[in-house]
C-alpha positions as CSV (number, residue, x, y, z in Angstrom):
1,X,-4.1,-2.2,0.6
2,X,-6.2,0.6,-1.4
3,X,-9.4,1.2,-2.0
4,X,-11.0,3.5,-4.9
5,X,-14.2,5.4,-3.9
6,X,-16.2,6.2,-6.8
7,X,-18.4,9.8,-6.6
8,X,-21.3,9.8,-9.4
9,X,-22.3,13.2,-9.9
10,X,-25.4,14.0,-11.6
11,X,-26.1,17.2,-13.9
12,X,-29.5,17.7,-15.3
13,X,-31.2,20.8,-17.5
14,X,-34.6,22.0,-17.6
15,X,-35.9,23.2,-20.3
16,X,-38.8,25.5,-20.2
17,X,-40.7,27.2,-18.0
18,X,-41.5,25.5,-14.7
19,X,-44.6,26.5,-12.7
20,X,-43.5,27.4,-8.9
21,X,-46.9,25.3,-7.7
22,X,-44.8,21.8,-9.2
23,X,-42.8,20.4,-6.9
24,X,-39.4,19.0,-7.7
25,X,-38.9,15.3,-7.1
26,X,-35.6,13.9,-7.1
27,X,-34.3,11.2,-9.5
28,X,-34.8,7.8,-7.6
29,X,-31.0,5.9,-7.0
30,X,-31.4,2.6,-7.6
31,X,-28.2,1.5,-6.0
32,X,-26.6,1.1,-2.7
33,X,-24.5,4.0,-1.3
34,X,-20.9,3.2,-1.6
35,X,-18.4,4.3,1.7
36,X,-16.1,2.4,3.7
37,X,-18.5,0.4,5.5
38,X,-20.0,-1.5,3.5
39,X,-17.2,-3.3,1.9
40,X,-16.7,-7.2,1.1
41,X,-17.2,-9.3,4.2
42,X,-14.1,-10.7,3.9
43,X,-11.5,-7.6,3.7
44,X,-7.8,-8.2,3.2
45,X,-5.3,-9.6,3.7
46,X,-3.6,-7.0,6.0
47,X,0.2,-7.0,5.5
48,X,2.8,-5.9,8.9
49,X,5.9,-5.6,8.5
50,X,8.9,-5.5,11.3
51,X,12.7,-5.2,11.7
52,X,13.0,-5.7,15.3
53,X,10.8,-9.0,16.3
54,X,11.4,-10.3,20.0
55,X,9.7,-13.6,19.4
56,X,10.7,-16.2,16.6
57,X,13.6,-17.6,17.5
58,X,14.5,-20.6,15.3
59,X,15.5,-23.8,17.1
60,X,16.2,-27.0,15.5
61,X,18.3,-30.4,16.2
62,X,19.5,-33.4,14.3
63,X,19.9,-36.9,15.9
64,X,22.0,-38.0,13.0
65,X,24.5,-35.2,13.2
66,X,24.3,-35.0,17.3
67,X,23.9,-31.4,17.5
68,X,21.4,-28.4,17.9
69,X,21.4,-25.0,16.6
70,X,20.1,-21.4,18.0
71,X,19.4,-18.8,15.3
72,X,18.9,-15.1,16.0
73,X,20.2,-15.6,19.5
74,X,22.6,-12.8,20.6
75,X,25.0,-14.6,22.9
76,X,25.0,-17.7,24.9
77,X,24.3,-17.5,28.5
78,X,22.0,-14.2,28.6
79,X,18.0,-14.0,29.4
80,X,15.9,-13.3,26.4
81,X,12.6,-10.9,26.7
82,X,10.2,-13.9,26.2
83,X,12.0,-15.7,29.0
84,X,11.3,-12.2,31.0
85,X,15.1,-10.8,30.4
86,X,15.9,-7.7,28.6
87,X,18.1,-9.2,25.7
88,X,16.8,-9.0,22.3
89,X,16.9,-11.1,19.5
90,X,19.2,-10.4,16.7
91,X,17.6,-7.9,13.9
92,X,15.6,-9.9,10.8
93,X,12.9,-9.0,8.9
94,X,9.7,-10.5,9.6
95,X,6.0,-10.7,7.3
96,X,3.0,-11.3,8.5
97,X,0.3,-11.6,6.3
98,X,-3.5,-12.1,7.9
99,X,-6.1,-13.4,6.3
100,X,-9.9,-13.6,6.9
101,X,-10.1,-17.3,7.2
102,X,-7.9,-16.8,10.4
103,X,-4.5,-18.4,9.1
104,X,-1.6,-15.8,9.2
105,X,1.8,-16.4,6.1
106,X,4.9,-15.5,8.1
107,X,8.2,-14.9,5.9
108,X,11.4,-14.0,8.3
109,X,14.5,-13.3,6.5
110,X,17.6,-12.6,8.5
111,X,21.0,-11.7,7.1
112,X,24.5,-12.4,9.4
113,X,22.9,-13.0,12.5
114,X,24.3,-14.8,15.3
115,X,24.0,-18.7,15.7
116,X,25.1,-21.1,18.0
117,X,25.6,-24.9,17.8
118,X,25.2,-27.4,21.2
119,X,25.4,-30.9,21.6
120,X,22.4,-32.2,21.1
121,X,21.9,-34.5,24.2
122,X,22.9,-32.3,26.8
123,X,21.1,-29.3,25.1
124,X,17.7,-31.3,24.8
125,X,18.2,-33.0,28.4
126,X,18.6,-29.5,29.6
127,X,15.1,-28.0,27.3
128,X,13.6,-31.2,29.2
129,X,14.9,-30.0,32.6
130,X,13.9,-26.6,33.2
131,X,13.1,-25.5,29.4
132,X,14.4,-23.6,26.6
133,X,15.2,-20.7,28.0
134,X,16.9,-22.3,30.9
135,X,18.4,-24.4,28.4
136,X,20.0,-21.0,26.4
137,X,21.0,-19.3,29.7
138,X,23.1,-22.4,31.0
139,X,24.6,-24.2,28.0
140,X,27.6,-24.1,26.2
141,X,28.1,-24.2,22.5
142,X,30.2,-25.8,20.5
143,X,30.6,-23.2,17.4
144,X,28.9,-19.9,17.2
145,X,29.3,-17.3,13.5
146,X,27.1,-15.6,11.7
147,X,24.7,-16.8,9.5
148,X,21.9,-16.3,6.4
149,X,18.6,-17.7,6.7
150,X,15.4,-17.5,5.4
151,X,12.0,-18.9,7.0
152,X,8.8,-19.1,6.3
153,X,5.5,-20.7,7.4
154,X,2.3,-20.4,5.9
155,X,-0.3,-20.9,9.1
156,X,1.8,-19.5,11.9
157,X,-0.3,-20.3,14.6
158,X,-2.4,-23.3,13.2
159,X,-5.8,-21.7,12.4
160,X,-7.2,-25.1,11.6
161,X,-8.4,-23.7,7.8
162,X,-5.4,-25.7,6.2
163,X,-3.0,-27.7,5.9
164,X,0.4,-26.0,7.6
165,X,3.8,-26.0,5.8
166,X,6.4,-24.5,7.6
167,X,11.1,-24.7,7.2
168,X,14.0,-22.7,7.2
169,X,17.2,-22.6,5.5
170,X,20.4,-21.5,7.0
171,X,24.4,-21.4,5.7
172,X,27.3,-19.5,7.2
173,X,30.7,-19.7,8.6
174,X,31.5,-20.3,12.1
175,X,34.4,-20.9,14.6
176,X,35.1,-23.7,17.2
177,X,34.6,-23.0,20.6
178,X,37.3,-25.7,21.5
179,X,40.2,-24.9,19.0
180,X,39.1,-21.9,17.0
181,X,38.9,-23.5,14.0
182,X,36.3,-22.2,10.9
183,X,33.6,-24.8,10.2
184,X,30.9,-24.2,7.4
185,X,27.6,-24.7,8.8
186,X,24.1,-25.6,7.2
187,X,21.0,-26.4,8.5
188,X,17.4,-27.1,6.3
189,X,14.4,-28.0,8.4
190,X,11.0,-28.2,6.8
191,X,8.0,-29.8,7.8
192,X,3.7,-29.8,6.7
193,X,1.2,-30.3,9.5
194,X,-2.6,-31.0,9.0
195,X,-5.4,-28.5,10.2
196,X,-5.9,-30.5,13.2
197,X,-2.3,-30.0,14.2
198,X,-1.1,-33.4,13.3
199,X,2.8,-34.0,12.0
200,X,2.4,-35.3,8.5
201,X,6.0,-34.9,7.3
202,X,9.0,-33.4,8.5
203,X,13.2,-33.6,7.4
204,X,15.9,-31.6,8.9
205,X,19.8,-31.3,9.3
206,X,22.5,-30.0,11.1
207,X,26.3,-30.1,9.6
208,X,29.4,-28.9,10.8
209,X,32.0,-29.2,8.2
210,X,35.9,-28.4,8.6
211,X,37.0,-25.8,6.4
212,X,40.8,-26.1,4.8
């Protein structure tokens, strides 16, 4: 964000003698003094940016598929620092982009970060049981790799001024936790909510696919 602060500078020449006795009066200024207070009442946006983000993980599960997926957590079985740990997500980019009507665009962009695939039943049984984070530190996955996503969400915390569309998209390789096999993993959720908060649409899924 910039902003350009115009000086006017006047010049003026007298010509002619001018008799001490007159006073000088200066030229009247018609306009309002510009500085960096007065600006529009609606600045912005303001633009953050961040490489090491502690909070969005992205969680997601698929009752057709039976399974549920982790992305951005480090390792199964450890304490995260917004479940009061001291284990930190794995490094993405993350956007935030504010605006004056209160809504806030989040892009988050992560490139061969750690995922981790449960069964879906005793994963969500367990997030219903003691919650997510009790969920992460006592279950078991099924595949883990490293994977590319990107998200993005453009009211992040529901400001109520619009309508909120919100998804990921995820691909990598990962290995089997019972045999070692390599599976190819995908995962697309997306989903628009209305200002008051309402679902109006949502479609995900979670594959697992055998490599040869």
């Amino acid at each position: 964000m910039s902003r350009r602060v115009a000086i006017l500078l006047l010049s003026s020449t007298l010509f002619g003698c001018v008799d001490s006795t007159f006073p000088l009066r200066p030229l009247p200024v018609d306009h309002a003094a510009a500085d960096f207070m007065n600006g529009p009442n609606e600045p912005g946006p303001f633009i953050e940016r961040d490489d090491a983000d502690p909070f969005f993980i992205l969680f997601d599960t698929d009752r057709s598929t039976g399974l549920a997926v982790l992305i951005r957590l480090p390792a199964p079985g450890v304490t995260l620092i917004p479940c009061g740990g001291t284990t930190t997500l794995d490094a993405s980019s993350l956007q935030l982009v504010f605006h004056a009507s209160g809504a806030i665009n989040q892009l988050l962009m992560g490139r061969g970060v750690q995922a981790f695939v449960y069964d879906r039943a005793t994963f969500v049984a367990a997030v219903l049981g003691g919650g997510l984070c009790q969920a992460i530190a006592t279950q078991v996955p099924i595949a883990g790799g490293l994977v590319d996503f990107n998200a993005h969400d453009n009211d992040t915390f529901l400001s109520g001024a619009h309508a909120d569309a919100f998804g990921w998209s995820a691909r990598g390789i990962m290995t089997s936790t019972v045999d070692g096999s390599p599976l190819r993993f995908l995962n697309t959720s997306y989903g628009v909510l209305a200002p008051d908060g309402s679902l109006l649409n949502f479609v995900n899924s979670i594959s697992l696919t055998p490599m040869p």
